[in-house]
Every structure is written in structure tokens, then in C-alpha cells.
Backbone as CSV, one residue per row, in Angstrom:
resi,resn,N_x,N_y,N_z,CA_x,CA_y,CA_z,C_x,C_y,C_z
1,UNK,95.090,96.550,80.840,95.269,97.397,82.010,96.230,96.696,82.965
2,UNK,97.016,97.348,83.800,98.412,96.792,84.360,97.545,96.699,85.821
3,UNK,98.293,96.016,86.551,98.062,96.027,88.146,97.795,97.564,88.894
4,UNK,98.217,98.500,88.467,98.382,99.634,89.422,97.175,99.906,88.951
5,UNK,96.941,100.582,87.730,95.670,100.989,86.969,94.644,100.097,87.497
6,UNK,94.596,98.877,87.597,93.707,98.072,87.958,93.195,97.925,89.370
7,UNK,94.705,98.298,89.997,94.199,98.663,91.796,93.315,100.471,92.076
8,UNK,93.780,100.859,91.083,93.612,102.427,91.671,91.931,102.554,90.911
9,UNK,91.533,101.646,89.820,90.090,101.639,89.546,89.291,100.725,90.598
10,UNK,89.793,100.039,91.038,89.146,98.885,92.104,88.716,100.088,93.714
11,UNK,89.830,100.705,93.775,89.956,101.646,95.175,89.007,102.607,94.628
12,UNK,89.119,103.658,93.751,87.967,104.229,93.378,86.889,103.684,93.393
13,UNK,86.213,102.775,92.332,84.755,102.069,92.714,84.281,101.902,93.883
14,UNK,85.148,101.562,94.985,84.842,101.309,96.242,85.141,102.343,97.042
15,UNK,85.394,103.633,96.826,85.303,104.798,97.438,86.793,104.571,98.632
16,UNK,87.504,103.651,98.222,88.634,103.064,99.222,90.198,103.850,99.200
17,UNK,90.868,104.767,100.240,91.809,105.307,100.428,92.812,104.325,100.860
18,UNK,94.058,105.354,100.227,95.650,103.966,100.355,95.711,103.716,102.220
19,UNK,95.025,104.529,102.872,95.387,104.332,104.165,93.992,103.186,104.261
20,UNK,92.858,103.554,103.911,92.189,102.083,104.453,92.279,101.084,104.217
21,UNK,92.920,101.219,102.517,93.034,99.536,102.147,94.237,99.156,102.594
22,UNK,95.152,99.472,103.001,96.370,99.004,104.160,96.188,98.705,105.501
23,UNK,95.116,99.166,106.152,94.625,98.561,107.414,93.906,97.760,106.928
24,UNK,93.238,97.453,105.946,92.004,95.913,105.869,92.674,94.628,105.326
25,UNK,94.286,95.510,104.442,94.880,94.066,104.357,96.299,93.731,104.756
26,UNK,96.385,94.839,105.740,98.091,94.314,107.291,98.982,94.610,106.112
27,UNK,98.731,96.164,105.623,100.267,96.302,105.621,100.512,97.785,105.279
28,UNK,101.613,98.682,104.875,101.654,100.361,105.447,100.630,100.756,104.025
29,UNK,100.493,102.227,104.808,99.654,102.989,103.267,101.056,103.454,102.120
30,UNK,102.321,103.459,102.430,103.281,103.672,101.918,103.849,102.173,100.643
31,UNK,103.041,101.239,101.337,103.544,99.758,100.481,102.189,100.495,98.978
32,UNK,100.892,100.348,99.739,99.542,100.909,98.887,100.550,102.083,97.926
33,UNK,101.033,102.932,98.159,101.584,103.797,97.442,102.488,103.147,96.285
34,UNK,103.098,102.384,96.959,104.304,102.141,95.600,103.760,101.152,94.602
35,UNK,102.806,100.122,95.364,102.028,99.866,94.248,101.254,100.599,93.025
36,UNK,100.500,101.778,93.261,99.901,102.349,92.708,100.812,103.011,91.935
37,UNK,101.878,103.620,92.523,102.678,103.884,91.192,103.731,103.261,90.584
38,UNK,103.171,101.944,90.996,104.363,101.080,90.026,105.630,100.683,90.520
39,UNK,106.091,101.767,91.428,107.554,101.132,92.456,107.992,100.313,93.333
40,UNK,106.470,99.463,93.297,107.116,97.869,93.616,105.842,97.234,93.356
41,UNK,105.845,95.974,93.386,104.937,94.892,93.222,104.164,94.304,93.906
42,UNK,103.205,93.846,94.574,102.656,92.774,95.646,103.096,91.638,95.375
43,UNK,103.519,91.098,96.509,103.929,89.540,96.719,102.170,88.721,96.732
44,UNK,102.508,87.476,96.228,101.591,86.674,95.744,100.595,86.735,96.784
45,UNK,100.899,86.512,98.194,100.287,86.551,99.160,99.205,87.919,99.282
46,UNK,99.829,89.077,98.688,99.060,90.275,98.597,97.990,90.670,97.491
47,UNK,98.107,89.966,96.475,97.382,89.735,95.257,96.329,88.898,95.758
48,UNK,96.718,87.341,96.552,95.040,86.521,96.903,94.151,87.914,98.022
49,UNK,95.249,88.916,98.390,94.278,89.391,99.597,93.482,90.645,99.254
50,UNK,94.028,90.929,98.387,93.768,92.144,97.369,92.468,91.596,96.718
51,UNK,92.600,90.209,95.915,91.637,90.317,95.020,90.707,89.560,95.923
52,UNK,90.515,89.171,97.005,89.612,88.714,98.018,88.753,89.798,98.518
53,UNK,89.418,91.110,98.315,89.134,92.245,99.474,88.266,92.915,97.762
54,UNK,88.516,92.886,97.138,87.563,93.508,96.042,86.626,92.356,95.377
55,UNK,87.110,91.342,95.797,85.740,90.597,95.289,86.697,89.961,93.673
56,UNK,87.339,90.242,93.354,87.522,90.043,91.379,88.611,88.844,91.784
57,UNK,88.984,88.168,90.678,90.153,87.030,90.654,91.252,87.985,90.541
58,UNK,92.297,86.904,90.837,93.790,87.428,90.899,94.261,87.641,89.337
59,UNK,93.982,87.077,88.639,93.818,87.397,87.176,93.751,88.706,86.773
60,UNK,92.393,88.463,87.194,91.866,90.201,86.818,92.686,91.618,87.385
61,UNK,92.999,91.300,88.426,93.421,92.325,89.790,94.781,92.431,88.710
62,UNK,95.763,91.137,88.195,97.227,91.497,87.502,97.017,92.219,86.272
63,UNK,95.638,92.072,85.641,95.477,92.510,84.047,95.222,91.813,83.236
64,UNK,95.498,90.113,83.336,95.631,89.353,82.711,94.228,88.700,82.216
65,UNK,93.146,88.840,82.584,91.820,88.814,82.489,91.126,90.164,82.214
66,UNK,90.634,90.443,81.169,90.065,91.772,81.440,88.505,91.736,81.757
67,UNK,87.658,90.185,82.449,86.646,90.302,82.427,86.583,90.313,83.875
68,UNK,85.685,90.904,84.176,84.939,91.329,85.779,83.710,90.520,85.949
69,UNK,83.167,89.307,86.240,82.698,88.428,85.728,81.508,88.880,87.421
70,UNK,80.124,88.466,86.969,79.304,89.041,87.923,79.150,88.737,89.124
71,UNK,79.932,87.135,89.082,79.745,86.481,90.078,80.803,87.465,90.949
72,UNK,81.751,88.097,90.826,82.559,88.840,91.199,82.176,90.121,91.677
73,UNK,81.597,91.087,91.163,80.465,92.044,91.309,79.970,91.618,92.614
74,UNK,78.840,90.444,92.846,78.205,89.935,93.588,79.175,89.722,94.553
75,UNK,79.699,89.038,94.876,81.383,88.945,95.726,81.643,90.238,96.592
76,UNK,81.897,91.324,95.970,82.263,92.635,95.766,80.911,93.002,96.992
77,UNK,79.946,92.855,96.492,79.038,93.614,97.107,78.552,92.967,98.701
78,UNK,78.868,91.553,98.589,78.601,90.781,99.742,79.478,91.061,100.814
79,UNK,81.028,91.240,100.042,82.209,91.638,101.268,81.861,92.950,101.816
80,UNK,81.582,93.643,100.766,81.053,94.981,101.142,79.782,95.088,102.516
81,UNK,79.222,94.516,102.228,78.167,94.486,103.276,78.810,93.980,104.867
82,UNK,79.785,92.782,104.613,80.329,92.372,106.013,81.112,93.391,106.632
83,UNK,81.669,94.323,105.499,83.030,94.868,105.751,81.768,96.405,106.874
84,UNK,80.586,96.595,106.293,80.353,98.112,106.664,79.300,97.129,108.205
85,UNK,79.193,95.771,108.646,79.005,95.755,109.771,79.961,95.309,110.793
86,UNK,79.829,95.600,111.753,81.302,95.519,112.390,80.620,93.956,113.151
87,UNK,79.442,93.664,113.937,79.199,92.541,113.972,79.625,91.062,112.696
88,UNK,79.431,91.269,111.443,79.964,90.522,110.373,81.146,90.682,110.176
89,UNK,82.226,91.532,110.653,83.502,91.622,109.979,84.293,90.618,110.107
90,UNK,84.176,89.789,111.517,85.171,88.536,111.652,84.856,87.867,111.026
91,UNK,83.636,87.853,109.467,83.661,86.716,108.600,84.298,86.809,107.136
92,UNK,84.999,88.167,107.257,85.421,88.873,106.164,86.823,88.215,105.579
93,UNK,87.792,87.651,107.204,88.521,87.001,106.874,88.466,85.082,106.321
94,UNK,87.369,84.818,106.789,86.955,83.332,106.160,86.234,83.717,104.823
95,UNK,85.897,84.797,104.611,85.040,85.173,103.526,86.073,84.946,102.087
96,UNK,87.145,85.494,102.383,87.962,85.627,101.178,88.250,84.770,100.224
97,UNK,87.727,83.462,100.668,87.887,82.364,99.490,86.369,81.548,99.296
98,UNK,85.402,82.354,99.739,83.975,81.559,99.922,83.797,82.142,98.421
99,UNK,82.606,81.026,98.449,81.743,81.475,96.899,80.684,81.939,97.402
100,UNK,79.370,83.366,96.786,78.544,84.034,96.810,77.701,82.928,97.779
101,UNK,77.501,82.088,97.757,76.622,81.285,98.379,76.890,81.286,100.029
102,UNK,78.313,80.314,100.081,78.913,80.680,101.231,78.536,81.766,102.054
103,UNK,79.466,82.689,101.330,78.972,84.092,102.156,77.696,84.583,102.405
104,UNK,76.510,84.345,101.798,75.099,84.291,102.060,74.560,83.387,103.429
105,UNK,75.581,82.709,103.282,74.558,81.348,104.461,75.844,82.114,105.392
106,UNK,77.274,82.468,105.901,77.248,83.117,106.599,76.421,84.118,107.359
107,UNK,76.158,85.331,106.260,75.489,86.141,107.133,74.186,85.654,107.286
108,UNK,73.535,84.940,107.072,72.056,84.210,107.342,71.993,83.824,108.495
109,UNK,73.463,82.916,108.909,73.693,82.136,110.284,73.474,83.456,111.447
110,UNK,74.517,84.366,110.863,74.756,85.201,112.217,73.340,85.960,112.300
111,UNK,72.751,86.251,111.510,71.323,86.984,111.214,70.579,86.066,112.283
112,UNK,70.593,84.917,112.044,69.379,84.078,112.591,70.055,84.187,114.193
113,UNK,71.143,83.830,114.529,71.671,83.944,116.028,71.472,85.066,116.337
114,UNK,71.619,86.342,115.806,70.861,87.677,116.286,69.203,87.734,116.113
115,UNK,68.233,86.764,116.129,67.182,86.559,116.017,66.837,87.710,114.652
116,UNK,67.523,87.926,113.526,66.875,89.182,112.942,66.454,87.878,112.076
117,UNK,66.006,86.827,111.853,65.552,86.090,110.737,64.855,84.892,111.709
């Protein structure tokens, strides 16, 4: 599976439009477009932010891996959770290179400073 195919199944699973995933990762819904159909490429810089923002390796996100490995899944679902509170979102950007753990004892911290733990 090529990069576009691989972005446009990633945006589906996550119920994610070319206009939102261009505001979550700074740049037009028109760039999101030409990716998806192939008429231009992401610069390297857009691939770590891409595959940060879905949780999967940069591997996977180019094609070059075809495994979706769970720890990734898990990833996926943790960003997901920061991304739908707006209190957690400023950890979304330190989040992008944490491992499942990391991001757990994040939101634990801010949990416990909001006394919810």
C-alpha cells in the first residue's frame, strides 16, 4: 500500500477530514489534498508528524512496513483521548515521540493536578 492509500485509510479509521488533519498538523487542507492524490509528497518533517498524529511508524505511514503493530493501536488510541480533551491537548505536541507509557503517566499527572485521581 503506497502513502496516499495509507493516509486516506488512517483518516478514515479516525473519522478525520483533509481540513482537520491540516489544522492538527500546520499546514493547508489543499497540501492534505495533493497528498491523497498523489500530486505531491510530504516532506520528512510531515511524515514524523503524520505518523505521530495517527499513532503508526513512519514506515508504516510510507508503505514500507505493512505491520500496524499494537503498541501503535494503543498510541493511536491514547493520542486520541488527549486530542478529544482540550484540557490534555497541550500534551499532544510532547506526546508525539512518547512511548504508551509516557503518555499514560502524562495524563495521570494532569488527572491527579485536577484532583480526578
Amino acid at each position: 500500500m503506497q502513502f496516499a492509500e495509507r493516509l486516506q485509510s488512517l483518516m478514515a479509521q479516525r473519522g478525520v477530514s483533509n481540513y482537520r488533519l491540516s489544522k492538527e498538523i500546520g499546514c493547508s487542507p489543499t497540501t492534505v489534498g495533493y497528498w491523497l492524490t498523489g500530486k505531491s509528497a510530504p516532506t520528512s518533517e510531515y511524515v514524523q508528524t503524520l505518523a505521530g498524529y495517527f499513532g503508526v511508524s513512519t514506515d508504516y505511514l510510507m508503505g514500507s512496513d505493512d505491520t500496524d503493530t499494537a503498541e501503535n493501536d494503543e498510541m493511536a488510541e491514547l493520542l486520541e483521548e488527549i486530542r478529544k480533551n482540550p484540557e490534555l491537548r497541550t500534551l499532544f505536541s510532547i506526546s508525539k515521540r512518547a512511548t504508551p507509557e509516557e503518555v499514560r503517566q502524562y495524563i495521570r499527572l494532569i488527572k491527579a493536578l485536577r484532583g480526578e485521581e
